[in-house]
FIZANU-585524 format. One record per residue (C-alpha): residue number from 1; residue in one letter; x, y, z. Coordinates in pm, whole numbers. Last residue first. Example, Ala and Ser with C-alpha at 12.3 -4.5 7.8 and 13.67 -1.06 7.14 Angstrom:
2
[site 2, "s", [1367, -106, 714]]
[site 1, "a", [1230, -450, 780]]
***
This chain:
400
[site 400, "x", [-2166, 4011, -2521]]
[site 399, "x", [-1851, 4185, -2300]]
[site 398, "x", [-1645, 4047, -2031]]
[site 397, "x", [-1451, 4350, -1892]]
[site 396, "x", [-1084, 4409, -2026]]
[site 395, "x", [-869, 4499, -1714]]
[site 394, "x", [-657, 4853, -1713]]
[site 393, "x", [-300, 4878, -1832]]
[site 392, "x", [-237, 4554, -1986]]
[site 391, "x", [90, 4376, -1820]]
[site 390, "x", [-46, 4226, -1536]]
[site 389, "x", [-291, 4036, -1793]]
[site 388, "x", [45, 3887, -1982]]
[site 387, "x", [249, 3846, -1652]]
[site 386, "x", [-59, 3605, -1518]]
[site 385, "x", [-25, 3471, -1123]]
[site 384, "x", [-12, 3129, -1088]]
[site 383, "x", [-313, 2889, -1091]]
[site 382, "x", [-293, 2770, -1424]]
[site 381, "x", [65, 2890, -1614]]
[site 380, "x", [-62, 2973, -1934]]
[site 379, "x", [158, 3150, -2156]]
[site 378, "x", [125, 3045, -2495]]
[site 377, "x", [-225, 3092, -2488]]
[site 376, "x", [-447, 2857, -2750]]
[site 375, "x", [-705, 2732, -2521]]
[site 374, "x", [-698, 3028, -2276]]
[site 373, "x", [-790, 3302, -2506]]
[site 372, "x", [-905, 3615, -2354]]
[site 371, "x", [-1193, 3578, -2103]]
[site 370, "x", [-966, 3310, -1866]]
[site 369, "x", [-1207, 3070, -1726]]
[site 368, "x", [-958, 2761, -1758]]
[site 367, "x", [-695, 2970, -1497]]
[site 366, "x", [-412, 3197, -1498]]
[site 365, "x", [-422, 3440, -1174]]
[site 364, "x", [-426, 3824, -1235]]
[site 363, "x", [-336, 4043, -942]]
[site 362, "x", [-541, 4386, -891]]
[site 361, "x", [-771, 4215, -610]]
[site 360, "x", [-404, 4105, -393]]
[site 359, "x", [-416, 3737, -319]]
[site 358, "x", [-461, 3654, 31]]
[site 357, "x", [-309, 3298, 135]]
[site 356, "x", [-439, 2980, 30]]
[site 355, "x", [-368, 3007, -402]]
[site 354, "x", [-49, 3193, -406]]
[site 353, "x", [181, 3211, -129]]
[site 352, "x", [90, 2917, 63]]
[site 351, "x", [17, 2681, -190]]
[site 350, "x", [281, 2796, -415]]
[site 349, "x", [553, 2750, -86]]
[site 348, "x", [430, 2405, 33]]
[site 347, "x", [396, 2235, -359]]
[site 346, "x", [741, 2344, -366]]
[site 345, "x", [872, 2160, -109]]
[site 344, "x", [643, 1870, -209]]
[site 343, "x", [733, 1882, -585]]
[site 342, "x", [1130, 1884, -428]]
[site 341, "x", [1075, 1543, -199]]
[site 340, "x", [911, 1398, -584]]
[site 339, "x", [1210, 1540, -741]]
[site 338, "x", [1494, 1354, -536]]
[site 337, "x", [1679, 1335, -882]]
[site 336, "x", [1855, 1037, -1068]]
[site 335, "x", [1648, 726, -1012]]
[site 334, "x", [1259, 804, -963]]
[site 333, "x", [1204, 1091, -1190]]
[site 332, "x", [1448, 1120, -1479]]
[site 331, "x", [1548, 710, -1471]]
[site 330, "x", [1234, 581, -1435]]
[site 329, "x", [1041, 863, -1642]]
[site 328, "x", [1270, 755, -1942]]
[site 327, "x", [1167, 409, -1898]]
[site 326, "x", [831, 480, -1898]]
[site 325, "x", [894, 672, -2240]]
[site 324, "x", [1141, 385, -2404]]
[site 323, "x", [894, 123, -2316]]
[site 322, "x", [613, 264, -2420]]
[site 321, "x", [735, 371, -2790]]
[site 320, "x", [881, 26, -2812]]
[site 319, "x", [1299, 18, -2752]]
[site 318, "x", [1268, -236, -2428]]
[site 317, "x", [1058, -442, -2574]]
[site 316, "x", [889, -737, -2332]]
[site 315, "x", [1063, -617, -2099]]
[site 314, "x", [941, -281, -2018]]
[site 313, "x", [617, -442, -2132]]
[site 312, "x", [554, -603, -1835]]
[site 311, "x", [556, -988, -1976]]
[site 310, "x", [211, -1154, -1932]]
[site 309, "x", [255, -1294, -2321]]
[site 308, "x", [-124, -1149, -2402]]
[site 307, "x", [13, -842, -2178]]
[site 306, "x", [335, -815, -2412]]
[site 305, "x", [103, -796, -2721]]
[site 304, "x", [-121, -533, -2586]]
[site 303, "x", [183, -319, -2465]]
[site 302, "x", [348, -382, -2824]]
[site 301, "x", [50, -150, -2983]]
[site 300, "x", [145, 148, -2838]]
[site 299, "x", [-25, 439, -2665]]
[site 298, "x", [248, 682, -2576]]
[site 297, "x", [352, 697, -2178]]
[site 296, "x", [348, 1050, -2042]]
[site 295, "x", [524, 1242, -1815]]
[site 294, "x", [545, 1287, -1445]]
[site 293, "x", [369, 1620, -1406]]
[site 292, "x", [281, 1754, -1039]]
[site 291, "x", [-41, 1789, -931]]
[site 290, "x", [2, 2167, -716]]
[site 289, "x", [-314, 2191, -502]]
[site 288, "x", [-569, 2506, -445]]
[site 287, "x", [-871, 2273, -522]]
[site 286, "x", [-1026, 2481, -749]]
[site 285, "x", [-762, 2701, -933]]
[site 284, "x", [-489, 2476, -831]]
[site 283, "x", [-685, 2122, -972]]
[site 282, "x", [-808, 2315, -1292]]
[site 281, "x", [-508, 2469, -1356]]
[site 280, "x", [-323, 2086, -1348]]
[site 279, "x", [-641, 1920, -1507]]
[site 278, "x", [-639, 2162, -1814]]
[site 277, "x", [-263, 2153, -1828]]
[site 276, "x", [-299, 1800, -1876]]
[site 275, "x", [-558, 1796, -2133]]
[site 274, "x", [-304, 2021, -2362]]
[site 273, "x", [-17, 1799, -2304]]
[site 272, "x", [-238, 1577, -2537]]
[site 271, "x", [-133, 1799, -2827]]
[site 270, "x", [186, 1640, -2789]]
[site 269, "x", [83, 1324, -2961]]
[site 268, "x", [-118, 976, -2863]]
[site 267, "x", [-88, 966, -2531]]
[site 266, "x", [-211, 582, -2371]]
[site 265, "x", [-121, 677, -2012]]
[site 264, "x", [-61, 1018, -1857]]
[site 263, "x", [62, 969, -1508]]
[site 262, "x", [13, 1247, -1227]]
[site 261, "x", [176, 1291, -905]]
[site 260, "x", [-19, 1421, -586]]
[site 259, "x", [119, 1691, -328]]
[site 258, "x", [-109, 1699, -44]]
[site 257, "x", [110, 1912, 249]]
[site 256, "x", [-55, 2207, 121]]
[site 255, "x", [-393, 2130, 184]]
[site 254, "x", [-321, 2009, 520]]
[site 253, "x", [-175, 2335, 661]]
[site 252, "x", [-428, 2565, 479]]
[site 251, "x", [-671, 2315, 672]]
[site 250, "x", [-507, 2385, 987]]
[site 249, "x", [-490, 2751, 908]]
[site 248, "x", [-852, 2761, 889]]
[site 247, "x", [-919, 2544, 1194]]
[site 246, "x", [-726, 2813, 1406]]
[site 245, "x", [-873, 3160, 1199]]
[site 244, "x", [-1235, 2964, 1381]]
[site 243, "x", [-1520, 3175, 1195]]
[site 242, "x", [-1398, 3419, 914]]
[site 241, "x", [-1126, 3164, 875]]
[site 240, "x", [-1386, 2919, 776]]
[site 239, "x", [-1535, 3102, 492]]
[site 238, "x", [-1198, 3189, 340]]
[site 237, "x", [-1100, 2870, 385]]
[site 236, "x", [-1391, 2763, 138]]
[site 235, "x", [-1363, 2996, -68]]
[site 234, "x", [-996, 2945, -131]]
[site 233, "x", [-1072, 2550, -165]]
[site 232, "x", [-1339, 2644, -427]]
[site 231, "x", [-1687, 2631, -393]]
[site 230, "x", [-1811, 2727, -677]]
[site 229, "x", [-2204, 2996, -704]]
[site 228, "x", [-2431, 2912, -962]]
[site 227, "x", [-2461, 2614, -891]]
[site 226, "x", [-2518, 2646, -617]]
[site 225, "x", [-2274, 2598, -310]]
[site 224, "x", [-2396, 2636, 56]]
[site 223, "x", [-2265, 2279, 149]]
[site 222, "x", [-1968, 2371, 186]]
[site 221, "x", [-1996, 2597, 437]]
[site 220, "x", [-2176, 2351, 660]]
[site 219, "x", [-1965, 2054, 564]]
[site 218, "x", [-1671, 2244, 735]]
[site 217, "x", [-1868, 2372, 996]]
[site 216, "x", [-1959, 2047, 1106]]
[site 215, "x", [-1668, 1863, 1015]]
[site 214, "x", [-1466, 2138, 1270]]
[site 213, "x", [-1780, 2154, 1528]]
[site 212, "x", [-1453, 2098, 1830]]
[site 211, "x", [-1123, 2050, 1696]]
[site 210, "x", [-1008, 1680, 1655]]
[site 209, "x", [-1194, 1573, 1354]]
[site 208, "x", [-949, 1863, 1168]]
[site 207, "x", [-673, 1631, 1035]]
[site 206, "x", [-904, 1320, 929]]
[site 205, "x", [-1156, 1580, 736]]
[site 204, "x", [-868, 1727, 539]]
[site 203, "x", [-743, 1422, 417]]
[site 202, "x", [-1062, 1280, 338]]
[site 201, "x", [-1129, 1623, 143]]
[site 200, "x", [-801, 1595, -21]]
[site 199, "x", [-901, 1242, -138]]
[site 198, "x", [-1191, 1314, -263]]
[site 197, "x", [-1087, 1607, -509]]
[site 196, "x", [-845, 1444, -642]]
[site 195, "x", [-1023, 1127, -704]]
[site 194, "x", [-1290, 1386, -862]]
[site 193, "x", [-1010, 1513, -1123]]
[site 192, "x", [-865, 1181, -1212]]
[site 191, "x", [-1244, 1156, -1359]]
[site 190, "x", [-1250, 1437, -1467]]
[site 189, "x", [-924, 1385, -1681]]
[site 188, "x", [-1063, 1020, -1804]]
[site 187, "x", [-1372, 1143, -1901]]
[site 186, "x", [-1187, 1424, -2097]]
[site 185, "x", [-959, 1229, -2282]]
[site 184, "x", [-624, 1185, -2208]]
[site 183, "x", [-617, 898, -2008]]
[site 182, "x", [-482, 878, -1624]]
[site 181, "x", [-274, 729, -1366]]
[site 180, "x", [-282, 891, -1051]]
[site 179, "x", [63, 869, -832]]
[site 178, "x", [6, 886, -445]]
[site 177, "x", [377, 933, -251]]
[site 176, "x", [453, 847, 87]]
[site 175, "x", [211, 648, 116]]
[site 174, "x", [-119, 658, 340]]
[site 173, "x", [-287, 899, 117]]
[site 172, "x", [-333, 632, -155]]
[site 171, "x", [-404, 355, 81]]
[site 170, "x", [-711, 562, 268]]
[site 169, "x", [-830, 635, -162]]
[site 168, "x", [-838, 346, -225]]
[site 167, "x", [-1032, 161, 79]]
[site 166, "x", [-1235, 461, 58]]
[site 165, "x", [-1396, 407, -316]]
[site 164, "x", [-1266, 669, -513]]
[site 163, "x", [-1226, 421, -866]]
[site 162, "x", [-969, 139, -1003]]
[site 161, "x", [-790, -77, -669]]
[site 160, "x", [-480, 48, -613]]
[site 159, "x", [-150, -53, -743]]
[site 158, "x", [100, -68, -421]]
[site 157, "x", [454, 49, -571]]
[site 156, "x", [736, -22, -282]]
[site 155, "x", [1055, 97, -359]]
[site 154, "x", [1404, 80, -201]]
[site 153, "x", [1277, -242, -53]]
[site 152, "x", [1249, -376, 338]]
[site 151, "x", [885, -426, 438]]
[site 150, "x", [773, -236, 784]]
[site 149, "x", [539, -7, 589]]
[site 148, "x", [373, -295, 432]]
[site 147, "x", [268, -446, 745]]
[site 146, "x", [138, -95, 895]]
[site 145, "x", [-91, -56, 607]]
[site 144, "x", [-218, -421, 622]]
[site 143, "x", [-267, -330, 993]]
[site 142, "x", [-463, -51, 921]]
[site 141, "x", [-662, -168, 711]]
[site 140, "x", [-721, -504, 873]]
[site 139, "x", [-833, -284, 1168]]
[site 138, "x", [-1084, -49, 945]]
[site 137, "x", [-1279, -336, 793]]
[site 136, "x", [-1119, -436, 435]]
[site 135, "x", [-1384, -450, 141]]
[site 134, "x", [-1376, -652, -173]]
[site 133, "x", [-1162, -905, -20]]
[site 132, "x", [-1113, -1179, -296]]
[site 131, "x", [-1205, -1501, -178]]
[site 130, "x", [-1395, -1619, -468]]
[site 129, "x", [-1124, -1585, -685]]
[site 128, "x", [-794, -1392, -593]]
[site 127, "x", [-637, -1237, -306]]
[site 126, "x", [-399, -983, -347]]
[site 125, "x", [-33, -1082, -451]]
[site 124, "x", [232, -953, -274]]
[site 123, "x", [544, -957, -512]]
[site 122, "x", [933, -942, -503]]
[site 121, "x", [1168, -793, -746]]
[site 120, "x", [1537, -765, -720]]
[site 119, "x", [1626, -1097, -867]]
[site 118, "x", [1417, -1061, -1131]]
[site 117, "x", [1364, -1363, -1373]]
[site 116, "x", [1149, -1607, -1117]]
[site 115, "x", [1008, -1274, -888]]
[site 114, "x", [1024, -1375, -536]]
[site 113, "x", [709, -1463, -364]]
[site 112, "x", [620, -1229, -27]]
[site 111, "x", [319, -1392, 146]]
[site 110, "x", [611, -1416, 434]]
[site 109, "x", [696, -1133, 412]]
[site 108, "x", [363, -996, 585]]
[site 107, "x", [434, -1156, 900]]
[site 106, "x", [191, -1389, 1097]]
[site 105, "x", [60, -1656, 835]]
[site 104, "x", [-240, -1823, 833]]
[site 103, "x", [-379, -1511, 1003]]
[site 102, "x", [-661, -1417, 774]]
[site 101, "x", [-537, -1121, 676]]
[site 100, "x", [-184, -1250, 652]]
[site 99, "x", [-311, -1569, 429]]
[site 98, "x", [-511, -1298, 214]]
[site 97, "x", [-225, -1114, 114]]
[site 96, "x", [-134, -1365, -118]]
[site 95, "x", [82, -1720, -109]]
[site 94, "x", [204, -1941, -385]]
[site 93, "x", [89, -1688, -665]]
[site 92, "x", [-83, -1831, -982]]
[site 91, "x", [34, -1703, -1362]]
[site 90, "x", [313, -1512, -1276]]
[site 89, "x", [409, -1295, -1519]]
[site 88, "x", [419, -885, -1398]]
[site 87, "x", [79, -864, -1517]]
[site 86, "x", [-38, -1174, -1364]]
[site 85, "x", [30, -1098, -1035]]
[site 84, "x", [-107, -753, -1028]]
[site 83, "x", [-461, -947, -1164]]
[site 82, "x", [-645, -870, -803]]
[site 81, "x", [-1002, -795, -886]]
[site 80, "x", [-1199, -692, -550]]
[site 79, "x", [-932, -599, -306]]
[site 78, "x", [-694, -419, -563]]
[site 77, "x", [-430, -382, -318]]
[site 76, "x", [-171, -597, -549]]
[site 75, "x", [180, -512, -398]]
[site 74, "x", [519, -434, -602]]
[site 73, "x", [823, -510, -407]]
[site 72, "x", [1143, -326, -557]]
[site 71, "x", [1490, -389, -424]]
[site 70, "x", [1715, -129, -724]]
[site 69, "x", [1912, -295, -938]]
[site 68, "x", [1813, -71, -1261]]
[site 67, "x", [1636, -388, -1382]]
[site 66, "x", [1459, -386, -1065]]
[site 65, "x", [1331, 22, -1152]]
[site 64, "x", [1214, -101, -1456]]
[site 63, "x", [1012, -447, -1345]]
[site 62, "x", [821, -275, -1054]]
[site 61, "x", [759, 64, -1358]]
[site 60, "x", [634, -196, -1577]]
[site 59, "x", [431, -418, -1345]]
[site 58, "x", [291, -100, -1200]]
[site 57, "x", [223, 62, -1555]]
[site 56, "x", [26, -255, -1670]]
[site 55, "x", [-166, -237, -1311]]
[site 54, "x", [-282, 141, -1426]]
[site 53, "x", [-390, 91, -1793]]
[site 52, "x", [-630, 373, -1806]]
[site 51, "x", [-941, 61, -1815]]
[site 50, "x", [-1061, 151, -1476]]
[site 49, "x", [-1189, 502, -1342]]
[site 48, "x", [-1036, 796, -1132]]
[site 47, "x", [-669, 585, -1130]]
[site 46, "x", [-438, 518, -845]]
[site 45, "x", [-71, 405, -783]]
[site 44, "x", [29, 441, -418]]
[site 43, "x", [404, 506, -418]]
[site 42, "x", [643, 406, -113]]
[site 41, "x", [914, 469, -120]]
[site 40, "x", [1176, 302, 175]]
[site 39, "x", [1438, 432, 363]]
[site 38, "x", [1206, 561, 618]]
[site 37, "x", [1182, 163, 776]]
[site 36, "x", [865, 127, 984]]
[site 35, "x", [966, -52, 1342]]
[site 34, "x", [812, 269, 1519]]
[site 33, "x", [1090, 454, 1517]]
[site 32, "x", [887, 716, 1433]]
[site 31, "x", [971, 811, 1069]]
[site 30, "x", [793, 725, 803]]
[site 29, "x", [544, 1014, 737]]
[site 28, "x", [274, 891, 502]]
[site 27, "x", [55, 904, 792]]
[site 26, "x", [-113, 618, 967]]
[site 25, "x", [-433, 768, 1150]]
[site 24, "x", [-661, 545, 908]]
[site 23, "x", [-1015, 646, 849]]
[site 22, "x", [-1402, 662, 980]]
[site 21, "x", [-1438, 962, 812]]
[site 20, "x", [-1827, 818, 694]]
[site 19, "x", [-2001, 1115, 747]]
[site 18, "x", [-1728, 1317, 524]]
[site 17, "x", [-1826, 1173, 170]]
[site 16, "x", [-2217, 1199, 256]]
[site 15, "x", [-2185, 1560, 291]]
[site 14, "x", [-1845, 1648, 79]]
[site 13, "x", [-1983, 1649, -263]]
[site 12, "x", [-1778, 1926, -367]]
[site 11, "x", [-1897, 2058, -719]]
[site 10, "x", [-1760, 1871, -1050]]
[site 9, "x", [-1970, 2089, -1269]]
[site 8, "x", [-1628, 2291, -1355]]
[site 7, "x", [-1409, 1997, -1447]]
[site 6, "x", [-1708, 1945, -1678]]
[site 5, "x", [-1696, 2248, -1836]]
[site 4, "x", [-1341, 2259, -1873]]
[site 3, "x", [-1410, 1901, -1995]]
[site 2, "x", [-1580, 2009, -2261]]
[site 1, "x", [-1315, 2264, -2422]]
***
């Protein structure tokens, strides 16, 4: 398939990317007694380009998990095109984010504005028109972060400006949980692909600034790829191990603690499942990280007509294709299991057992190169060890 290829090509571009680490210290981990309130989720929702329908889904998923009675804010963090407002039906806020920044007002609930047919749902709307913040210097970051972290809700869902810009991608690895929303086609996959990519190499270059030479040697090594030669996360640790084992197993360490979520917006059929496996291997064979499946949300012509009405389309129909499959990944995945705390658990023991650590030479990992049939195995499981190829006697060399 093409984007195989393409996922391929992707190579790390980690020089200019890590110069400018300048990035938050807030962590996604809510509990210092610090005034932040653990109780709540909260989900950064991100996309690799615009157009994948990734504010729609917000409003939708804000508006679902209200209905369900649970306190939901939903905040607009798009700093150059904030339209969160509008897609959950609210045609001009009374007060946005901008009124904190700025200091009009001192606490972030106050810029709160209740939802008029949702009880349960409250919204921060970014700033809009010509004073829309395109770019947030590091203190108003982190203080916007810190605000929103102190807000009391069950759920908080902060949809993300479109693109791997830094302001994005600092929000989506402060919360708790980072959900990309993607296509299935394979622009859309690589690009979901590169934010993935990014973000764990921000991550990573945060956690190690404090040992001595660690960016250094880190962009060192990685800048020795060709192209004929990846640089995969394995490599890569490999590499560093051989020359500080400590900043090696902190980067194992971060690298396993980054468990992203992943969206499929606009499927047409099953076969789409396909592009998502491709992704998935692709991200553990490269990147050595577990992206973790949410489900899908069929393309449908009533989302269109619900945005025209600014209704989230959870509302708008409740028994459209959409609506039924979002609401379906409400209940399954954010109501009646802890899965996302169970993704990370297990996101920590693949990582460290299978794609970080040493993996015997006679051991046969699943991945997009595979030189028997990837595209129409019935057994792939990318980035974990293959039964099938464990199971022929002696390998099959490439041949022609």
């Amino acid at each position: 398939m093409i984007v195989h290829r393409y996922l391929y090509q992707a190579t790390f571009a980690i020089m200019s990317f890590l110069y400018g680490y300048n990035v938050l210290n807030g962590s996604s981990e809510n509990k210092d007694g610090n005034g932040t309130h653990p109780q709540n989720r909260l989900f950064a929702i991100a996309s690799g380009k615009g157009g994948v329908g990734k504010t729609v889904i917000t409003a939708s998923l804000g508006v679902g998990l209200a209905k369900l009675k649970k306190r939901v804010i939903v905040v607009d963090a798009d700093l150059a095109g904030a339209n969160l407002h509008a897609a959950v039906g609210i045609e001009r806020p009374h007060q946005t984010s901008y009124q904190f920044l700025r200091k009009d007002i001192l606490h972030l609930n106050e810029a709160l504005q209740d939802h008029p047919r949702f009880p349960n749902l409250k919204i921060l709307s970014g700033a809009i028109g010509p004073l829309g913040l395109a770019n947030l210097n590091y203190f108003q970051k982190l203080k916007f972060i810190r605000h929103i972290k102190k807000l009391e809700a069950d759920f908080i869902l902060i949809d993300l400006g479109a693109g791997s810009g830094n302001n994005v991608i600092d929000f989506f690895l402060a919360a708790d949980h980072g959900i990309v929303v993607t296509n299935p086609n394979s622009l859309s996959i690589l690009d979901s692909y590169n934010f993935l990519k990014l973000a764990l190499l921000r991550k990573i270059s945060r956690e190690i600034k404090g040992y001595n030479n660690g960016l250094d040697l880190l962009k060192q090594i990685a800048s020795s790829e060709t192209h004929r030669t990846q640089m995969t996360m394995h490599k890569l640790v490999r590499e560093i191990r051989m020359r500080d084992i400590h900043l090696g197993e902190k980067i194992v360490s971060v690298v396993s603690e980054f468990s992203p979520l992943l969206l499929v917006n606009m499927a047409m059929d099953s076969k789409d499942e396909n592009v998502v496996l491709t992704l998935r291997a692709a991200a553990q064979e490269l990147l050595s990280i577990n992206v973790a499946y949410l489900g899908s949300v069929r393309k449908d012509a009533t989302v269109d007509k619900a945005l025209h009405e600014m209704i989230p389309f959870i509302d708008y129909d409740s028994k459209s294709l959409a609506a039924r499959d979002l609401a379906n990944i409400v209940i399954t995945q954010f109501i009646q299991s802890q899965s996302f705390e169970a993704y990370r658990d297990e996101k920590v023991r693949q990582s460290r057992l299978i794609r970080i650590k040493d993996i015997k030479t006679n051991t046969f990992i699943c991945s997009v190169e595979c030189y028997l049939y990837w595209q129409g195995c019935s057994h792939k499981k990318g980035g974990h060890p293959c039964g099938l190829m464990s199971s022929i006697p002696r390998r099959i060399e490439k041949t022609g």
